[in-house]
C-alpha positions as CSV (number, residue, x, y, z in Angstrom):
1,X,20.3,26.4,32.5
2,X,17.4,24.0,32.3
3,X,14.6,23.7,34.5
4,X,12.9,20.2,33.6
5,X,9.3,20.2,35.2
6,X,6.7,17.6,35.5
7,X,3.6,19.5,33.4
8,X,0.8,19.7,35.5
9,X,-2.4,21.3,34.6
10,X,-2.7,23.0,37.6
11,X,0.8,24.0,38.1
12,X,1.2,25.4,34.2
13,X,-2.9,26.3,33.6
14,X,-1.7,29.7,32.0
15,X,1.8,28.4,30.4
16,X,1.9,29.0,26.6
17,X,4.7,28.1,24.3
18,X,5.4,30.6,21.7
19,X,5.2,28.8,18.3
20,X,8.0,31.5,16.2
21,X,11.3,29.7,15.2
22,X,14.6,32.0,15.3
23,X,18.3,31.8,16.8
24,X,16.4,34.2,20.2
25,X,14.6,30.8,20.3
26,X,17.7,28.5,20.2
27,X,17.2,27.5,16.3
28,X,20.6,28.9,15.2
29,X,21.8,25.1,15.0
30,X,24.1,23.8,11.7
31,X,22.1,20.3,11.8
32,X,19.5,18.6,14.5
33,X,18.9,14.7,15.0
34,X,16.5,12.9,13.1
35,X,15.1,9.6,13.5
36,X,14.4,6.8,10.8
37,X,10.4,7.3,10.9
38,X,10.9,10.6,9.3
39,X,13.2,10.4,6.7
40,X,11.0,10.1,4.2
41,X,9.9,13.7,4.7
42,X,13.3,14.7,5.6
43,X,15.3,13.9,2.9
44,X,13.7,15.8,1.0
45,X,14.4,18.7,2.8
46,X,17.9,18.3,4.2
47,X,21.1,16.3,3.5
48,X,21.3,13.6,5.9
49,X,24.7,12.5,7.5
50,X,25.7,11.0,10.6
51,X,27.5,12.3,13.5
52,X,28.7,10.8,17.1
53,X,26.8,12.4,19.8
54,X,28.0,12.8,23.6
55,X,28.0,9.1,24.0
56,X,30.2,8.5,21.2
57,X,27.2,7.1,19.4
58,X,26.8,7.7,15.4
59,X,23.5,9.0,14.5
60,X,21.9,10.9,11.5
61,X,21.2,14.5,11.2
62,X,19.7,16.6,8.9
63,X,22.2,19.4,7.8
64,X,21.0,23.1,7.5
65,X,24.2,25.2,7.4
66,X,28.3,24.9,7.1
67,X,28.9,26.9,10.1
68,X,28.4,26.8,14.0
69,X,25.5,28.3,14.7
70,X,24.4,28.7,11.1
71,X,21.0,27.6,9.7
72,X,20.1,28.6,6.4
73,X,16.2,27.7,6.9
74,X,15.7,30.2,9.2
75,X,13.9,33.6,7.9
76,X,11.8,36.1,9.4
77,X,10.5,34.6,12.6
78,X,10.3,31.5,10.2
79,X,11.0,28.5,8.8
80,X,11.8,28.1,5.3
81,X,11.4,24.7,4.8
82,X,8.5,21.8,3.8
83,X,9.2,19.9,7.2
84,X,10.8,20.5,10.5
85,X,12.4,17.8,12.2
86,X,10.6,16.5,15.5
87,X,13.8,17.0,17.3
88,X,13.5,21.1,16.7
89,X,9.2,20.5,16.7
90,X,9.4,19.4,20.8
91,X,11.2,21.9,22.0
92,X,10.1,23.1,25.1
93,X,8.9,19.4,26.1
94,X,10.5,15.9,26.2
95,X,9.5,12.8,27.9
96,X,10.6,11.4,31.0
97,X,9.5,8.2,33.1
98,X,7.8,8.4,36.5
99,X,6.8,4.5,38.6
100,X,3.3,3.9,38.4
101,X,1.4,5.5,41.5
102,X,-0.1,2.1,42.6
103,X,3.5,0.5,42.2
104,X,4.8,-2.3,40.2
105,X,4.7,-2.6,36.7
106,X,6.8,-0.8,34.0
107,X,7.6,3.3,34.8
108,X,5.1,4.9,32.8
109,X,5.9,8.0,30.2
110,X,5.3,11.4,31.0
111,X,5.7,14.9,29.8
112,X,8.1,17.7,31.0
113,X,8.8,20.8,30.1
114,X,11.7,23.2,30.3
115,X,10.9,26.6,32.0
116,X,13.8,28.2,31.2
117,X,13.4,27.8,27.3
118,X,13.1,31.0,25.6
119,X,9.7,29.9,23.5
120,X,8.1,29.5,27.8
121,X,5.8,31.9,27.9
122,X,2.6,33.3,30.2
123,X,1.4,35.9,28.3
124,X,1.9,34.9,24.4
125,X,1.7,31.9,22.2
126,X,0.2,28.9,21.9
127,X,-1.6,27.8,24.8
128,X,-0.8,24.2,26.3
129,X,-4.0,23.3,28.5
130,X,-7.6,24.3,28.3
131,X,-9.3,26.8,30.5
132,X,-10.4,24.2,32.7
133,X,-7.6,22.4,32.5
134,X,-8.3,20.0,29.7
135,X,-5.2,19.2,27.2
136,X,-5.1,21.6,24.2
137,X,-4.7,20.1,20.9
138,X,-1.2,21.2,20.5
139,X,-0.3,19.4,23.9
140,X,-1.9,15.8,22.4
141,X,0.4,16.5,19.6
142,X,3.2,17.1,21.6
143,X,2.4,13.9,23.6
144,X,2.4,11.7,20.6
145,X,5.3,13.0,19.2
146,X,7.4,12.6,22.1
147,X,6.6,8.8,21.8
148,X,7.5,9.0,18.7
149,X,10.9,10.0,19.6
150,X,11.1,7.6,22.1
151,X,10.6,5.0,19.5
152,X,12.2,7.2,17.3
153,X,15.6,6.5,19.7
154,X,15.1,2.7,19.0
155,X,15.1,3.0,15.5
156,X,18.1,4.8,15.2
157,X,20.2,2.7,17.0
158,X,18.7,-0.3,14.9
159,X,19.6,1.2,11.7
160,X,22.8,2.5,13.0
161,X,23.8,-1.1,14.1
162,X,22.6,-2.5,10.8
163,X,24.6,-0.3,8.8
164,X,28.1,-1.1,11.1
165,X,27.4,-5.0,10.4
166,X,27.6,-4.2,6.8
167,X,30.3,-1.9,7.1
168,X,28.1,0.7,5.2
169,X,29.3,3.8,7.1
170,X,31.9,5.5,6.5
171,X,33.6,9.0,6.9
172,X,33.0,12.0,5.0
173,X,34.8,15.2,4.4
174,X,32.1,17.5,2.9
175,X,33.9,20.6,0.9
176,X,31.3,23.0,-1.0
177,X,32.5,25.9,-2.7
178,X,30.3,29.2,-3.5
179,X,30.4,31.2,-5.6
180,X,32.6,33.8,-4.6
181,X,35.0,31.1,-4.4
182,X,34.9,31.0,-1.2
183,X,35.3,27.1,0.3
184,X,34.0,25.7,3.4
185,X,35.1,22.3,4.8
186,X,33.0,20.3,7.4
187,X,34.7,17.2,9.5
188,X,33.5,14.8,11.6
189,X,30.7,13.9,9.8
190,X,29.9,10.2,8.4
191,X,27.7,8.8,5.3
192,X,26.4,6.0,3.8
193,X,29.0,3.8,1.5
194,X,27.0,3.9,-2.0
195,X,30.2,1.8,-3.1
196,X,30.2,-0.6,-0.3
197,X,25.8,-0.8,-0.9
198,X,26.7,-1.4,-4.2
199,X,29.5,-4.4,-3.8
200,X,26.9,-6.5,-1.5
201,X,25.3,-9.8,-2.4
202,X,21.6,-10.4,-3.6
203,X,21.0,-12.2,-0.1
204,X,22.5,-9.4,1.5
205,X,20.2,-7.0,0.1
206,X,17.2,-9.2,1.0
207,X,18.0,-9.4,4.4
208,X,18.7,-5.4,4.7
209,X,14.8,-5.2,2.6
210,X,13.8,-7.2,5.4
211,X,15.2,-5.7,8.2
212,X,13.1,-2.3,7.0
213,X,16.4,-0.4,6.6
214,X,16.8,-0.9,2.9
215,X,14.5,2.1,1.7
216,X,15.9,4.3,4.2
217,X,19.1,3.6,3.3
218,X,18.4,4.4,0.3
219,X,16.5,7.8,1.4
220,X,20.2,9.1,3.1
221,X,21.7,8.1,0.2
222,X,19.2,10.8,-2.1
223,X,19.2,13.2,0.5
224,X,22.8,14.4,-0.3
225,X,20.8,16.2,-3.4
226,X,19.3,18.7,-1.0
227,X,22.6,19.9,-1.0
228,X,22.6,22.2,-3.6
229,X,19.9,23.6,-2.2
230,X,21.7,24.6,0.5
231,X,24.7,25.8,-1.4
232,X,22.0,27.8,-2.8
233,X,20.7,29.4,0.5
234,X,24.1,30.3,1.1
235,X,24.7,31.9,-2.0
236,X,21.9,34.1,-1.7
237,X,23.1,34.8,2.2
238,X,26.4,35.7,1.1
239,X,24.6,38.1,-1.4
240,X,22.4,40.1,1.0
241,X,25.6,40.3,2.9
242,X,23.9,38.7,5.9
């Protein structure tokens, strides 16, 4: 279970955060959230589709394997891949909102950290503070990454909206078979319409190129090459017989 904590230089001087990616670390996931400010380095990694979340809310994903649990990427204590998304990247840490000591004004952002995550450490990895209690230079990029994400969260929605005014989303029943013939079949997931993108009006498009959602609707749309890439991974998995 978690254990959210507000980080605290005194209260977590020694705690390190072990820097190795692997399912003992939580990373066995099929596909992860990603937000419109990354796509560009996304797509062309991962096949991006959209999926409903807890709140019933569609939003996109990058794909890394056809089964529960399953991510082809993952090798070694490692990553195979050009980019991780920040939604794996943050893990221990995400942001939270605390009232400003002084009172009044808007809450202010701060960072907490899960001390029940498996990457928490004492003893190994990378450290988060200074020795004298100075922030580390991983910690100032885990800072501006979670505000990223925050905006990130904005975005999403945004583009999600967007895309359900123009009926652009629809569902998508992706089938790959390997080859040993063997098929797998993944529901519930939704893409982008290149038929419906296709049948709207010059003014249409204008206002989407406006809106800033045009090129990364177009960015989902070429993600679906990566695939093959994937198919490939799982080829070569099914091979090794792991």
């Amino acid at each position: 279970m978690a254990e959210h904590e507000l980080l605290d230089n005194i209260k977590h001087k020694n705690l390190r955060i072990i820097r190795q990616y692997g399912a003992e670390f939580g990373d066995n996931l099929s596909y992860a959230r990603v937000f419109v400010p990354e796509l560009t380095q996304a797509q062309a990694c991962y096949p991006i589709f959209f999926v409903k979340n807890a709140e019933e809310q569609l939003e996109p994903v990058a794909l890394f394997g056809f089964e529960q649990g399953e991510n082809l990427f993952l090798q070694n204590s490692d990553w195979q891949a050009n980019y991780i998304p920040w939604s794996i990247q943050r893990a221990p840490f995400l942001i939270g909102f605390q009232e400003p000591i002084a009172g009044g004004g808007e809450p202010e952002p701060v960072v907490y950290v899960d001390m029940q995550h498996p990457r928490v450490s004492d003893s190994e990895g990378q450290s988060v503070f200074l020795p004298h209690g100075g922030q580390s230079d991983y910690l100032q990029y885990i800072s501006q990454l979670l505000a990223s994400i925050h905006q990130g969260h904005q975005n999403n929605q945004d583009f999600v909206r967007t895309l359900s005014e123009y009926n652009l989303i629809e569902a998508a029943q992706l089938e790959v078979e390997l080859d040993n013939h063997k098929k797998y079949k993944m529901g519930d997931l939704f893409a982008i319409s290149e038929e419906k993108l296709a049948a709207l009006k010059a003014d249409e498009l204008y206002k989407l190129k406006q809106s800033g959602y045009l090129s990364a609707i177009y960015m989902v749309i070429a993600s679906t090459a990566q695939l093959s890439e994937l198919i490939r991974r799982k080829n070569q998995t099914v091979k090794n017989g792991s």
